[in-house]
C-alpha positions as CSV (number, residue, x, y, z in Angstrom):
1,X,65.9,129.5,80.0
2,X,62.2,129.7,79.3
3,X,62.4,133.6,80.8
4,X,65.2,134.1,79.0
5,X,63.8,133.3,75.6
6,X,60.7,135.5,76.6
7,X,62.6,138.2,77.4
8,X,64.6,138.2,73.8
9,X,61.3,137.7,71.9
10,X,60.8,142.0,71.8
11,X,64.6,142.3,70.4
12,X,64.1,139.2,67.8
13,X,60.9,141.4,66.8
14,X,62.7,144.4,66.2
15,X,65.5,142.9,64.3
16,X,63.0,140.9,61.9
17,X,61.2,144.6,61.7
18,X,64.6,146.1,60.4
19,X,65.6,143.0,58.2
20,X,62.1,143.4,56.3
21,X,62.8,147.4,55.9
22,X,66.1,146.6,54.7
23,X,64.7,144.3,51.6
24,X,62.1,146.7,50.9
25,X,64.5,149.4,50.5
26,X,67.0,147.4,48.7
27,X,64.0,146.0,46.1
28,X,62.5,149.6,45.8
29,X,66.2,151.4,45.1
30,X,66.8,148.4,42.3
31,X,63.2,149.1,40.8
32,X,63.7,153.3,41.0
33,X,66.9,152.3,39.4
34,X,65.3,150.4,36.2
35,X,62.9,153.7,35.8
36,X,65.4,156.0,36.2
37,X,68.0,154.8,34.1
38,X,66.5,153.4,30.9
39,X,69.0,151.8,28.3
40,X,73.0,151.5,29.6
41,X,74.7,153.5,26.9
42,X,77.1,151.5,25.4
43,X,74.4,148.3,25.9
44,X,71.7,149.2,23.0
45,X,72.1,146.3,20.6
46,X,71.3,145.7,17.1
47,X,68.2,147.4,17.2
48,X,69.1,150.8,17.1
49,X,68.0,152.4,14.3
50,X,70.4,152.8,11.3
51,X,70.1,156.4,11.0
52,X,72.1,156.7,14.1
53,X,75.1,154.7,12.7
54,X,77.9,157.1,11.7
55,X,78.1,157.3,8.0
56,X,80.9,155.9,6.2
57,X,84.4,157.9,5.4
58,X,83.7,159.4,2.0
59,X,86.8,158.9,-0.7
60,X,88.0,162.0,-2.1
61,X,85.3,163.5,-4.7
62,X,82.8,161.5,-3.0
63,X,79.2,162.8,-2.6
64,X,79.9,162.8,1.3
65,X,75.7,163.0,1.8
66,X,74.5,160.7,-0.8
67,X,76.9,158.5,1.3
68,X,75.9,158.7,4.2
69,X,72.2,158.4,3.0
70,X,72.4,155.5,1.3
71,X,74.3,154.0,4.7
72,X,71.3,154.0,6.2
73,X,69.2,152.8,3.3
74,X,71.5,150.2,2.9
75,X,71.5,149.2,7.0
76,X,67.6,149.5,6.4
77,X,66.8,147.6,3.3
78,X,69.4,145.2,2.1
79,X,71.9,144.4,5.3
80,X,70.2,141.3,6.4
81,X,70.4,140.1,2.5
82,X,73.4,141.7,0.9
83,X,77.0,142.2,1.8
84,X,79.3,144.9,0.4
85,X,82.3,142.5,-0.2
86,X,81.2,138.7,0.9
87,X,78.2,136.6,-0.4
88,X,75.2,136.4,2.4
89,X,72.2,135.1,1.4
90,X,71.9,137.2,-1.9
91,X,75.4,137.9,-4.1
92,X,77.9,140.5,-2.5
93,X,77.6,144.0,-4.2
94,X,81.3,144.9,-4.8
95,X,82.0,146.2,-8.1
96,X,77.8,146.1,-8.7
97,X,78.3,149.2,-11.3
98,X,81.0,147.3,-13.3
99,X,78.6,144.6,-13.9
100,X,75.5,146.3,-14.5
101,X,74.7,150.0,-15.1
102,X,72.3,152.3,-13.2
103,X,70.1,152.0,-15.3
104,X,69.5,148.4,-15.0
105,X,70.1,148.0,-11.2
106,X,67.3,151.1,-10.6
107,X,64.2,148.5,-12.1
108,X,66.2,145.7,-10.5
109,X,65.7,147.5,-6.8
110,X,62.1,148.4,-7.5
111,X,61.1,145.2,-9.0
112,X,63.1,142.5,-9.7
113,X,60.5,139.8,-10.5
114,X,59.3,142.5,-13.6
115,X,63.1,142.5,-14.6
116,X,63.1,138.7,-14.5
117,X,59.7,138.2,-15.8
118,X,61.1,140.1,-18.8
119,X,63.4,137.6,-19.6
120,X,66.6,139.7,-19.5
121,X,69.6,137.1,-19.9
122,X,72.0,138.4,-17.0
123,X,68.5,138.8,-14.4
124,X,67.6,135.2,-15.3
125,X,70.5,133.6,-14.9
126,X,71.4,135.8,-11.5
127,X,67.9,134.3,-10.1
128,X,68.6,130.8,-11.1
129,X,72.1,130.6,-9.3
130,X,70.6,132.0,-6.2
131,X,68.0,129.2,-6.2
132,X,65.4,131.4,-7.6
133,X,64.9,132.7,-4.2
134,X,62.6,136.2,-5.0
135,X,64.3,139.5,-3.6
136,X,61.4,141.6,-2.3
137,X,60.6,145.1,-4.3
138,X,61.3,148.0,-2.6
139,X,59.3,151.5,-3.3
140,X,62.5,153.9,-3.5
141,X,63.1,156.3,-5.2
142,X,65.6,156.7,-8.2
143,X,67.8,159.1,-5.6
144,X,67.8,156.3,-2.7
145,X,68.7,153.9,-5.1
146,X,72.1,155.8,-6.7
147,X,72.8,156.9,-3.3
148,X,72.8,153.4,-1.8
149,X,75.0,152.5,-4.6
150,X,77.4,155.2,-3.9
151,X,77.7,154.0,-0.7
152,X,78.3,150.3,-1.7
153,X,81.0,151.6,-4.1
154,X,82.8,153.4,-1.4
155,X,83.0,150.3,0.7
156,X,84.3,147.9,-2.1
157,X,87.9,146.8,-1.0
158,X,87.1,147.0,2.5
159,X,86.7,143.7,3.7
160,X,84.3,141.8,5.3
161,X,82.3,144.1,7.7
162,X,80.3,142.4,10.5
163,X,77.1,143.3,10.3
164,X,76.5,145.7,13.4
165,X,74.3,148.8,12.9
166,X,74.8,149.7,16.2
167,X,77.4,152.3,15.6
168,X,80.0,149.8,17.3
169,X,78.1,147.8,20.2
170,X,78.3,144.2,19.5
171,X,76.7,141.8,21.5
172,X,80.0,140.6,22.8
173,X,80.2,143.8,24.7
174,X,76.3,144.6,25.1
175,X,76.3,141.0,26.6
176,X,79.2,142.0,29.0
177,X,77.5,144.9,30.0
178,X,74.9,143.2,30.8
179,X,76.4,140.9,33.1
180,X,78.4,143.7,34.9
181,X,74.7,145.1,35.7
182,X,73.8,141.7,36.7
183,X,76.8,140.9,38.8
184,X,76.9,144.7,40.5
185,X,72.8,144.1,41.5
186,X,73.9,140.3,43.0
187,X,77.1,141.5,45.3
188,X,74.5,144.2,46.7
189,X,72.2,141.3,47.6
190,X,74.9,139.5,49.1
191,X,76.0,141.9,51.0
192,X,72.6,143.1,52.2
193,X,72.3,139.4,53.9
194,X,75.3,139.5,55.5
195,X,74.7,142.6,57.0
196,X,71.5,141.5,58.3
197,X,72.5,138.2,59.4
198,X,75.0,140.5,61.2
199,X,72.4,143.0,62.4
200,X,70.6,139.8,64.2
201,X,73.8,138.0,65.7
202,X,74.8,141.7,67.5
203,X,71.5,141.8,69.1
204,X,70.9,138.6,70.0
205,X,74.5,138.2,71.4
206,X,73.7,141.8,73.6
207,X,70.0,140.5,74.9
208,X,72.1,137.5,76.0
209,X,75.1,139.1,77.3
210,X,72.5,141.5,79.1
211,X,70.5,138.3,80.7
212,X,73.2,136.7,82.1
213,X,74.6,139.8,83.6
214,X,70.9,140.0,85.2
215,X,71.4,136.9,86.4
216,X,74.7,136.9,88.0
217,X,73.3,140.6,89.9
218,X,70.0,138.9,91.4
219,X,73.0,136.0,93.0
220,X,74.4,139.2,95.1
221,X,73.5,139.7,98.4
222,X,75.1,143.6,98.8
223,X,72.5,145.1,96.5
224,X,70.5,148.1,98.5
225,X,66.3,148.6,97.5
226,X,67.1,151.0,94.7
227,X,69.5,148.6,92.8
228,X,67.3,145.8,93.1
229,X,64.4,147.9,91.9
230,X,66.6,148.6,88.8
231,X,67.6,145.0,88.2
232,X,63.8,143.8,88.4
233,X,62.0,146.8,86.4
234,X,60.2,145.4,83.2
235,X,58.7,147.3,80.6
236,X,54.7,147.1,80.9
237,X,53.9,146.0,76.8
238,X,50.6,145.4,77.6
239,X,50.2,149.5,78.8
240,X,52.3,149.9,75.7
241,X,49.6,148.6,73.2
242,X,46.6,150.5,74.7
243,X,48.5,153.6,74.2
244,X,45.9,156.5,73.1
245,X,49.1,157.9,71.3
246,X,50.1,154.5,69.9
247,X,46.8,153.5,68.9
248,X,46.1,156.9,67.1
249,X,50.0,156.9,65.6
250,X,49.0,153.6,64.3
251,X,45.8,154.6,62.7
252,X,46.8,157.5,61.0
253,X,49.5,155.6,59.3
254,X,47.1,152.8,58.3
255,X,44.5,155.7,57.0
256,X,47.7,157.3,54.8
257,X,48.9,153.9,53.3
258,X,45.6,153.4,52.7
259,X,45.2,156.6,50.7
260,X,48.1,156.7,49.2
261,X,47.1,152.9,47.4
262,X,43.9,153.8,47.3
263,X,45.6,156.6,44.7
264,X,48.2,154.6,43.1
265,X,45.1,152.1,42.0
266,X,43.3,154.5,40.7
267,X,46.3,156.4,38.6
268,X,47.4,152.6,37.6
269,X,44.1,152.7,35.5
270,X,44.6,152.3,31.6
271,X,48.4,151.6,32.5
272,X,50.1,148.7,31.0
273,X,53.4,148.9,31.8
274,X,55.4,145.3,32.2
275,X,52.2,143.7,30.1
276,X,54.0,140.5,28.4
277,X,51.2,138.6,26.6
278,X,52.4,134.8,25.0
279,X,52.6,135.6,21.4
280,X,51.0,132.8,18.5
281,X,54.9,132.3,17.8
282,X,57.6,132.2,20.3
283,X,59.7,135.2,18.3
284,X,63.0,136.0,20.0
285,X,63.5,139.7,19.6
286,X,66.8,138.5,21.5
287,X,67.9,136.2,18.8
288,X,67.0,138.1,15.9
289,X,67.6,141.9,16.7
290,X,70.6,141.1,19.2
291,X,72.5,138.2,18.5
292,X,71.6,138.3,14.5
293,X,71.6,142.0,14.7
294,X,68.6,142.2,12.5
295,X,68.0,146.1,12.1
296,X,64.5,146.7,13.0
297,X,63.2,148.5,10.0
298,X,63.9,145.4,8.0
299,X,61.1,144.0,9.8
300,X,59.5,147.2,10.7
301,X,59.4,148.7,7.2
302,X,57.0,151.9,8.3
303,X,58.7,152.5,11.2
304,X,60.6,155.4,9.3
305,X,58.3,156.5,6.9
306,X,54.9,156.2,8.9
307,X,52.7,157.4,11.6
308,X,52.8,153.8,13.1
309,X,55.6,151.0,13.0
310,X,53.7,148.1,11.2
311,X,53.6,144.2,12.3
312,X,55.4,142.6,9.7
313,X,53.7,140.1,7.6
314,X,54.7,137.2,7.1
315,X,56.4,137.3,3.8
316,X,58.9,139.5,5.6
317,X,60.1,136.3,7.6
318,X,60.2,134.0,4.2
319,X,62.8,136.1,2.4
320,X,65.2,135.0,5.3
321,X,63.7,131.4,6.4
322,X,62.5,130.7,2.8
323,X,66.7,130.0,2.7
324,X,67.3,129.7,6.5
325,X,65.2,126.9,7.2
326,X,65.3,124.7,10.6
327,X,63.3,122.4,12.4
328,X,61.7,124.7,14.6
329,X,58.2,124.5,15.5
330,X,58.0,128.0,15.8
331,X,59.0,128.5,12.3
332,X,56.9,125.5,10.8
333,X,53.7,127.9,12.4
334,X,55.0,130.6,9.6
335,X,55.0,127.8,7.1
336,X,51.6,127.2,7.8
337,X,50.2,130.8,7.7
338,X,51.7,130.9,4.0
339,X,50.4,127.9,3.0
340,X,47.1,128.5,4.5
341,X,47.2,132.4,3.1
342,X,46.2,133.7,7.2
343,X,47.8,136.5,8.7
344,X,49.6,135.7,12.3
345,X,47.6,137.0,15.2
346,X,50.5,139.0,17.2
347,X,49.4,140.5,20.4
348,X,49.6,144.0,20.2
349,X,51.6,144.9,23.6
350,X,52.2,148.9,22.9
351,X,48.8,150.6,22.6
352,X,48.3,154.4,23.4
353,X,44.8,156.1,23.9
354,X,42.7,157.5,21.2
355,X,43.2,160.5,22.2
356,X,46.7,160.9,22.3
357,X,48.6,161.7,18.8
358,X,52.1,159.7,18.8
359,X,54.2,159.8,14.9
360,X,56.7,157.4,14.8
361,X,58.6,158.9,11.7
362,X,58.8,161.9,13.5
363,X,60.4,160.4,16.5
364,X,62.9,158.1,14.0
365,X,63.5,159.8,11.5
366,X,62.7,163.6,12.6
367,X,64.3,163.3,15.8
368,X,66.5,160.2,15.0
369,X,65.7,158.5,18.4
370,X,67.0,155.2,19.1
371,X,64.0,152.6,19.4
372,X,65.1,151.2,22.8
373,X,64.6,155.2,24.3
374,X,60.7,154.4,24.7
375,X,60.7,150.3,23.9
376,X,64.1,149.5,26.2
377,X,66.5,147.1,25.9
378,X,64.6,145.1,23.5
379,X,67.9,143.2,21.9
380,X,68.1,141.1,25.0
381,X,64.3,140.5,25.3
382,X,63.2,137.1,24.7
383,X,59.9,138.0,24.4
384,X,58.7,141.5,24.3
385,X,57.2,143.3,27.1
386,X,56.3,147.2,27.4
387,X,59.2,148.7,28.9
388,X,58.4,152.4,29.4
389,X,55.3,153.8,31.1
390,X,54.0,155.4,28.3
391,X,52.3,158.2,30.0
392,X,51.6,162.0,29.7
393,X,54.0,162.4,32.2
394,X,56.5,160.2,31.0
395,X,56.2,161.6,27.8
396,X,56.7,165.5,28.9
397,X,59.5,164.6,30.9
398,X,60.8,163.5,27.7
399,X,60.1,166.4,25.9
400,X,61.5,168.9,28.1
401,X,64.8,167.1,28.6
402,X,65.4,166.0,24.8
403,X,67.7,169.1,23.2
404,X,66.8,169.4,19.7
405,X,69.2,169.2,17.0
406,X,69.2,172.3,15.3
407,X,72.6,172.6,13.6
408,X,72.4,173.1,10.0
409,X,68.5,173.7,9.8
410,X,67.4,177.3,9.2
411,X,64.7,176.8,10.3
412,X,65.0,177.2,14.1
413,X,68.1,179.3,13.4
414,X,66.3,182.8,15.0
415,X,63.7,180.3,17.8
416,X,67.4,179.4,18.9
417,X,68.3,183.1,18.7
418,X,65.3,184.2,20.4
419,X,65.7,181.4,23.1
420,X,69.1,181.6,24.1
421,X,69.0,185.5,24.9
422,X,65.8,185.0,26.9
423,X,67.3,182.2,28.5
424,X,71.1,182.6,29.1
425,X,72.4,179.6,26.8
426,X,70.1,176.9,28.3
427,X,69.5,174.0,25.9
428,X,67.0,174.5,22.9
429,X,64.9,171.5,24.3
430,X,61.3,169.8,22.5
431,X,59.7,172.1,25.2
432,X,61.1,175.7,24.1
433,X,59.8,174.5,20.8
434,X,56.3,174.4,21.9
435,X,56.1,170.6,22.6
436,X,54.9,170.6,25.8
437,X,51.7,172.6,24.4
438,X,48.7,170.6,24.7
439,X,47.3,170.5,20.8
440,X,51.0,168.6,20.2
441,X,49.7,165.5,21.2
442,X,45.8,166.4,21.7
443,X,43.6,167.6,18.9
């Protein structure tokens, strides 16, 4: 028996070699997966960014653009406080113009504590019902302001709308998304291990089958020299090992896996990707721009309008938990940053090199890319890590596989000319615009 188990250790090796290669593949095919594919479509939460919701239907003589605009200033700006035809936290805005004029609602938008302050009678009695709760200025213009109020008046009569500036995805079916992903990625697992576990029963079963059949031979007595020198061969290991060829197969592998890490360390330099510092306050991007659908310009006010997407301060979080107010510690820590007048120290996690030019408002706004194309599925992060790579490469690939959107802009009408009869109807990508040129991004 003892021979027996020495004889099976070489198979039990090999099949613990190909059980190990199996996992690695498996774990590195579920990791080139996550690179390669990026956001699910159809699984991009609440925080995409209003401009790509579809615009509401227009009624007849409608000012189908100043709708549509003030859609996404709406979505932007007032959502999280303000419904169309139901009272949220603030008083719902159907029939807004037959209660106030233009005129009065334009200061209003732009400065309602001046309006009150002023000691108009319909201003001060609004802010008393609503538990003198302040509504937060907002620097729009007169345009933004009428258009948003076109929009509001096209949605009176509509009912209740739930609050989804996703273009459609909920989190009911972001969440079952989710869990199809999940479930797909643990019936792979599953069957990997049983296929192993298979794998080692077959060839333990044949190194035993094979032993005993050894056996049962060295009991015959008929067996001429050249069988019995069959039956008894062994393989010399030991000869095996000291191999010149093995020994120099062995070394040149070691001296390439040790290169290639050797250059993966050295490219990881500066890299950040996965970094998931603990924040001063434990904020659920999950709860807030997934479940709550919180769009994320409300809290990212710049995020359209800037070169960078500011860390809101917070006042931002009072004009919701000044009303909403629990016994969380994590929200008693923004009570004490107001009271004490102290600015929350968030840990920046997203944090390009000097020397590289990024524009957020031209991504957002120019472009009208979704936030979760370089931040991921941040809806469904509990707390916030970087998703993307972030690098020069990552960032070209980008740029020469985004197709612009020309239509109705003059301005590229005769690049797209130029480009399409130069090269046969191929898309009019960031790259045939010049964006792969170095002073893009480096001057």
């Amino acid at each position: 028996m003892k021979s027996l188990r020495l004889r099976s250790l070489p198979h039990l090796m090999l099949a613990l070699v190909l059980t190990f290669a199996g996992i690695q593949q498996a774990a590195a095919q579920d990791a080139a997966t996550v690179k390669t594919q990026g956001v699910v479509p159809g699984a991009t939460a609440a925080a995409t960014p209003a401009t790509a919701t579809a615009p509401a239907a227009a009624p007849a003589g409608g000012d189908a653009a100043a709708i549509a605009a003030g859609d996404a200033l709406f979505k932007g700006n007032c959502a999280q406080c303000h419904a169309v035809n139901e009272q949220v936290v603030g008083p719902a805005l159907a029939g807004i113009t037959k209660r106030r004029p233009i005129s009065w609602l334009i200061p209003w938008v732009k400065n309602s504590s001046k309006v009150v302050a002023s000691g108009d009678d319909y201003a001060v009695a609004l802010f008393n019902k609503f538990n003198k709760q302040q509504m937060p200025s907002f620097a729009l213009s007169d345009k933004e302001i009428t258009s948003i109020v076109a929009y509001v008046t096209s949605q009176e009569g509509a009912g209740p709308v739930a609050k989804d500036p996703t273009g459609g995805v909920t989190k009911e079916n972001a969440a079952a998304a989710d869990g199809a992903d999940a479930g797909s990625g643990k019936y792979v697992d599953i069957l990997l291990i049983v296929l192993v576990v298979v794998l080692i029963v077959l060839v333990v079963t044949l190194v035993i089958i094979g032993n005993l059949m050894r056996d049962v031979l060295r009991g015959r007595k008929d067996l001429d020299g050249r069988d019995v020198e069959i039956l008894e061969q062994r393989f010399d290991w030991s000869k095996f090992y000291r191999s010149p060829v093995l020994r120099g197969i062995v070394g040149v592998v070691f001296a390439l896996v040790l290169l290639y890490e050797g250059v993966q360390s050295v490219m990881a330099v500066g890299l950040t990707q996965g970094y998931q510092p603990t924040q001063p306050i434990a904020f659920s991007h999950k709860l807030h721009a997934g479940e709550h659908q919180i769009n994320c310009a409300y809290c990212h006010t710049s995020v359209y309008k800037s070169k960078s997407a500011n860390i809101p301060s917070a006042n931002i979080c009072m004009n919701c938990h000044s009303q909403i107010k629990t016994e969380s510690p994590e929200i008693k820590k923004i009570y004490r940053a107001i009271e004490r007048k102290q600015p929350i120290q968030w840990v920046r996690i997203h944090n390009l090199p000097d020397l590289a030019y990024f524009n957020h408002s031209q991504h957002t706004q120019v472009a009208g890319l979704q936030c979760q194309t370089c931040h991921g599925p941040i809806q469904n992060m509990e707390v916030v890590y970087q998703y993307s790579a972030l690098t020069m490469g990552w960032c070209i690939n980008c740029h020469r596989e985004m197709p612009l959107n020309t239509k109705d802009n003059k301005y590229y009408d005769n690049l797209v000319k130029l480009h399409d009869t130069k090269n046969g109807g191929a898309p009019f990508t960031v790259s045939s615009n010049g964006g792969t040129e170095c002073s893009k991004c480096h001057y």
